[in-house]
PLY file of the C-alpha trace (Angstrom):
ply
format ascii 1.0
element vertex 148
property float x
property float y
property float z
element edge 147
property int vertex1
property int vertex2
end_header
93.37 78.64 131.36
95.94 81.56 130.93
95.06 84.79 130.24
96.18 86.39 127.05
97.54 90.04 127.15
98.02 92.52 124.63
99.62 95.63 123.92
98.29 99.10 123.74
100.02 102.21 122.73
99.41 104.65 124.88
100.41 107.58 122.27
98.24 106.47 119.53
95.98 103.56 121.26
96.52 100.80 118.35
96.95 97.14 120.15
99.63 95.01 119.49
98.17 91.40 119.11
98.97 88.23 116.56
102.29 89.54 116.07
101.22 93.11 114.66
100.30 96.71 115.50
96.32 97.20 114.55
93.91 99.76 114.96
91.30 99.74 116.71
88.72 99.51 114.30
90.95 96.64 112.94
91.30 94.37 116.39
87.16 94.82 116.48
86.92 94.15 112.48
89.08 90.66 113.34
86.78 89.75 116.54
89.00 90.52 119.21
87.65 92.11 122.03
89.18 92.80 125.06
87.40 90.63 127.82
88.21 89.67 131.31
90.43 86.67 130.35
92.57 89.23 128.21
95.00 91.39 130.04
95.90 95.05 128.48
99.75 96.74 128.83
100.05 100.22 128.31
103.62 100.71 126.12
104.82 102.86 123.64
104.77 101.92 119.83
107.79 101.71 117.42
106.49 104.30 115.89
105.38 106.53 118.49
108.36 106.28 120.27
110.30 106.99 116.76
108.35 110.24 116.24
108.91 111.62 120.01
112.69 110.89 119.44
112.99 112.45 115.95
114.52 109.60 114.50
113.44 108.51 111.08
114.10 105.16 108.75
113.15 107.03 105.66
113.76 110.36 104.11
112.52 112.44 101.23
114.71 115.54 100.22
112.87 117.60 97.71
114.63 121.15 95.91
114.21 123.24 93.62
110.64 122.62 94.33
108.56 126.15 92.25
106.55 128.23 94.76
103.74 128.09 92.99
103.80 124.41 93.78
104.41 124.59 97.42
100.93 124.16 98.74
100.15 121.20 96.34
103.51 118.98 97.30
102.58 119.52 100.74
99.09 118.78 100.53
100.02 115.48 98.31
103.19 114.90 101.33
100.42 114.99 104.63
97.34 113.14 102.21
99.79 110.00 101.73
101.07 110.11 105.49
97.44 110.03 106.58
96.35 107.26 103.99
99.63 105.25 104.76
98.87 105.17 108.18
95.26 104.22 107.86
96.99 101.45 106.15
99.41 100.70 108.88
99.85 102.40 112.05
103.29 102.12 112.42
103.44 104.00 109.00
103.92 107.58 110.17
105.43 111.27 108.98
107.80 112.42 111.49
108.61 115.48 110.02
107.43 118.06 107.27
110.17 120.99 107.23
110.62 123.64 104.56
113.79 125.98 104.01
113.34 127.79 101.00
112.77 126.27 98.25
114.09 122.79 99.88
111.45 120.62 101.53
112.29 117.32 103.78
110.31 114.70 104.91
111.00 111.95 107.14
108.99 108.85 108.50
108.61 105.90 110.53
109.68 103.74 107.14
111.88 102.97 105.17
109.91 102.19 101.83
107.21 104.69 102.94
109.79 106.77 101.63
110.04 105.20 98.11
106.71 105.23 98.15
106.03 108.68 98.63
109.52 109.84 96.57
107.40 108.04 93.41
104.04 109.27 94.07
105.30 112.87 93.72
107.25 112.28 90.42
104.22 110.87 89.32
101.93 113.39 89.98
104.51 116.50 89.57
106.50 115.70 85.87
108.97 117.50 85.86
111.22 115.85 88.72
113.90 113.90 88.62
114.46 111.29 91.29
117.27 108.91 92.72
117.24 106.51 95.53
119.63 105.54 97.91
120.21 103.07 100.76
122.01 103.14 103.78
124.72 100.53 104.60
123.23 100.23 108.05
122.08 97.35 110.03
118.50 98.76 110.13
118.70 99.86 106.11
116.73 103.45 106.05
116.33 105.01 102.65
116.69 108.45 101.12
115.15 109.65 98.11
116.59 112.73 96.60
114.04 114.76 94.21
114.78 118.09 91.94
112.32 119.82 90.21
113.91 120.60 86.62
0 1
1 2
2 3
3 4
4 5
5 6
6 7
7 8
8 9
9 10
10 11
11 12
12 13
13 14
14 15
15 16
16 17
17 18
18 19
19 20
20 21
21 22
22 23
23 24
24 25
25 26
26 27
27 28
28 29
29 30
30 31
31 32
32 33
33 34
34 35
35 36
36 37
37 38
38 39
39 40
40 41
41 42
42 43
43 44
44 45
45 46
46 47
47 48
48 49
49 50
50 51
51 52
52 53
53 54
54 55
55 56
56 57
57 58
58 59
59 60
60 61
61 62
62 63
63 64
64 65
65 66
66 67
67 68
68 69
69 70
70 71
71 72
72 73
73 74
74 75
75 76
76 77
77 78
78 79
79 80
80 81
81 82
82 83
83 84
84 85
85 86
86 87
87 88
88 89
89 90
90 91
91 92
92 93
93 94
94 95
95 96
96 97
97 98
98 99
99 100
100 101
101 102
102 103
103 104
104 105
105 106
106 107
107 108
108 109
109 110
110 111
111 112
112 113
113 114
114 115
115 116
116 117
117 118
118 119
119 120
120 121
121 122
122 123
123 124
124 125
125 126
126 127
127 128
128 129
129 130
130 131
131 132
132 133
133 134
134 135
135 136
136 137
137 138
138 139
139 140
140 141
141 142
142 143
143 144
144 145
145 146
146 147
């Protein structure tokens, strides 16, 4: 019989196995263990390997954003990096900068980005949003938000 292998990230130790990234509460949830007859490879995950690089598939731009406000958009920002990525590990902030009264965000995803772009104008009212999309092979997506 041939031994199976699998995956592991060595930046953020989620296994790659049945075609996805897991964690490892996940690969134990869904019986897997890792036995004799299963082989491990150290690698680096998409993500992982997108976050040590700085590159990014999805982007938030928020302006105009009040100062008063500053503490609770970035709270709201790193809550719904840490939930999405609880989710999915390859779900991931990259970045969280601030220049004035201009905050970007980028991340491993693409519609983590839409995601997160609607979750603020939900919980902050008075923003306007608009959403665009690359032309690009690998389509990222950047959502533009103004506080009015």
């Amino acid at each position: 019989m041939a031994s199976k292998s699998i995956l592991v990230c060595q930046g953020c130790r989620c296994y790659f196995f049945k075609k996805a990234w897991h964690h490892r509460v996940d690969a134990n949830r869904s019986g897997f263990r890792l036995t004799d007859s299963v082989q491990s490879k150290a690698v680096t995950c998409p993500a992982c390997q997108m976050v040590r690089e700085r590159q990014y598939a999805g982007r938030v731009r928020i302006e105009n954003v009040p100062g008063r406000m500053t503490s609770e958009l970035a709270n709201l920002i790193h809550s719904y990096g840490r939930k999405s990525y609880l989710r999915d590990p390859q779900d991931r902030l990259v970045s969280v900068r601030q220049q004035g009264d201009t905050m970007e965000v980028t991340m491993t995803d693409n519609q983590l980005a839409v995601r997160l772009a609607k979750k603020i104008k939900e919980v902050f009212s008075k923003v306007t949003l608009a959403i665009s999309h690359s032309g690009e092979q690998y389509e990222s997506q950047f959502a533009r938000l103004r506080f009015i």
